[in-house]
N, C-alpha and C positions, 0 to 999 in steps of 0.2 A: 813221538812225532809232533805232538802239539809243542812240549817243550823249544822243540828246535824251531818251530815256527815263529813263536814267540820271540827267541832270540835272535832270530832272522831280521824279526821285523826291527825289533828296538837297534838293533845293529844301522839298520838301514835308517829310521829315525837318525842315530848318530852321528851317521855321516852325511842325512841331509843336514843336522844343525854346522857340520864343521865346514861346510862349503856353501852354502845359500849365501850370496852377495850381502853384505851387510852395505857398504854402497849405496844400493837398490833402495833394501829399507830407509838405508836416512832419508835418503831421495823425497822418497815418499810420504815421510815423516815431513821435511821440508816441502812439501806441496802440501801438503794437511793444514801446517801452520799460515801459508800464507793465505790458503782458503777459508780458515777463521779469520784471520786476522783482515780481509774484506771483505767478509761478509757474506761468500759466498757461500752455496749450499756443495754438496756433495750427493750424486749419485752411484749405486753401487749396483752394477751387471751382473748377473748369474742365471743358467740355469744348470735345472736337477739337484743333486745336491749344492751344487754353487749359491742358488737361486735359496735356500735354506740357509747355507753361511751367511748370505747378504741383508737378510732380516734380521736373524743376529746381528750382525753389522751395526744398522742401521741403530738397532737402539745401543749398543754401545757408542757410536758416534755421536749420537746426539746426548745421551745423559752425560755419559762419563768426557767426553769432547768437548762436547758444546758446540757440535757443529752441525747446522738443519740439514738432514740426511734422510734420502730416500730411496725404497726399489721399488723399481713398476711392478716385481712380481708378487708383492705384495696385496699388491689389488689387482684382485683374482678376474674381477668382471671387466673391466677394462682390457687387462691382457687378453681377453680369451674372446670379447667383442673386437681388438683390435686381429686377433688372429683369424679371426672368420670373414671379417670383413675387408681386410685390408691384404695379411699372410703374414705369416710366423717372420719374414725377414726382417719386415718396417716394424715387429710392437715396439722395440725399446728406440729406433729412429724417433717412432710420431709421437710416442711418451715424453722425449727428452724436449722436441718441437711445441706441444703443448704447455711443457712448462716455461718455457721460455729461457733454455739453455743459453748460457752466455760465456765470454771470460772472463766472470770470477768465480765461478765453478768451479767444480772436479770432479773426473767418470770414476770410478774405481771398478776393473772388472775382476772377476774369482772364474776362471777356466779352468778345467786341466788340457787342453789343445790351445788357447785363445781365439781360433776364428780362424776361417782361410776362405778360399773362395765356393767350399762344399761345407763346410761345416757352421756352426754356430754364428750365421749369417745375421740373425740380429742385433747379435755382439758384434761385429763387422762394421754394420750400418748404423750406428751407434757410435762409433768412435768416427768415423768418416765424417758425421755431424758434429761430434766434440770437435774434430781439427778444424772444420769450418769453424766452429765457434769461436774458436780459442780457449777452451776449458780444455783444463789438464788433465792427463789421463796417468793413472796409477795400476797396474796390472799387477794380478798375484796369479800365476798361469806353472805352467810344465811343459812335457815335451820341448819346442824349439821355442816356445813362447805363439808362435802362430803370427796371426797378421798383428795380436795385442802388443808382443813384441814389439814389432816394427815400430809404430805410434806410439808408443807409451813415453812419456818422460820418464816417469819410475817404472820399472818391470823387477820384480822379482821373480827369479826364476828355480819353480822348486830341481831340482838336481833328478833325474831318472835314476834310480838305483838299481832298478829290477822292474823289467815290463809288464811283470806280475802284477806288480801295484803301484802302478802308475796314479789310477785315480784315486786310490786311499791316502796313498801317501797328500799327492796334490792338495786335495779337499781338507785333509788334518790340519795342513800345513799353511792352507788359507788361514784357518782360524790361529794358528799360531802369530802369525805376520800381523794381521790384524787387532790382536789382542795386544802385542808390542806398541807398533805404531799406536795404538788409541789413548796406550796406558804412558805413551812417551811424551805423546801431548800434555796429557796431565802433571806427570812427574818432572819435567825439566823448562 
């Protein structure tokens, strides 16, 4: 039983690698470069385990990148002052607004839904302010992609294989994408 599980999974790894849009990636990769290349900073959205990918992130973008990168869920008292005081929709809206979000920015989100109009509403409210901005938005998402979809310049869209493991897959596969694109800046 475990055996077969295993080869289930890595099966289904396989076939996200042989279809996930490389497209997408370069996309992305090309949004990356031009947000070094002015300066801009880079924000990265998650929560749950997303919101753990994006801290990773973050210091991978900024050492190995060089590019100043941040998540609100990182600072723990703010988010959770903004949640009480304000509501779980606006933290990542009035986080982006306080730092004074602009277009030479970039949103990066890690969903596995991306956002709609019941779900992951602060990721929602978040890019609705990146569009105002003009900061580009990079999504690494699943399912249909969600509202992240819709708005994203770059979306990478992990592939459903099995509804089983929608968000395992998803969330692995953040840090896959992510660890390309960072190591692609570097290398090329």
């Amino acid at each position: 039983m475990t055996k077969d599980y295993i080869r289930q999974y890595l099966e289904e790894t396989i076939s996200i690698a042989e279809t996930v849009s490389r497209e997408e990636i370069e996309k992305g990769i090309d949004i990356l470069r031009e947000t070094k290349k002015n300066e801009g900073r880079l924000f990265i959205l998650g929560v749950g385990g997303s919101a753990a990918n994006a801290s990773h992130a973050v210091n991978d973008f900024r050492k190995i990148g060089g590019i100043e990168t941040y998540a609100p869920t990182d600072n723990v008292s703010e988010l959770t002052a903004r949640t009480n005081d304000e509501g779980w929709e606006t933290t990542f809206a009035e986080w982006l607004k306080t730092s004074h979000l602009n277009g030479k920015d970039s949103v990066m989100v890690f969903s596995v839904g991306g956002g709609s109009e019941t779900t992951s509403l602060n990721i929602v409210n978040a890019l609705k302010l990146a569009k105002e901005r003009g900061a580009k938005i990079i999504s690494i998402v699943s399912r249909t992609g969600g509202y992240s979809k819709q708005v994203s310049d770059a979306c990478v869209l992990i592939p459903v294989v099995d509804d089983a493991r929608i968000t395992p897959h998803a969330e692995g596969w953040q840090g896959v994408i992510w660890h390309l694109m960072v190591n692609a800046l570097k290398a090329v």
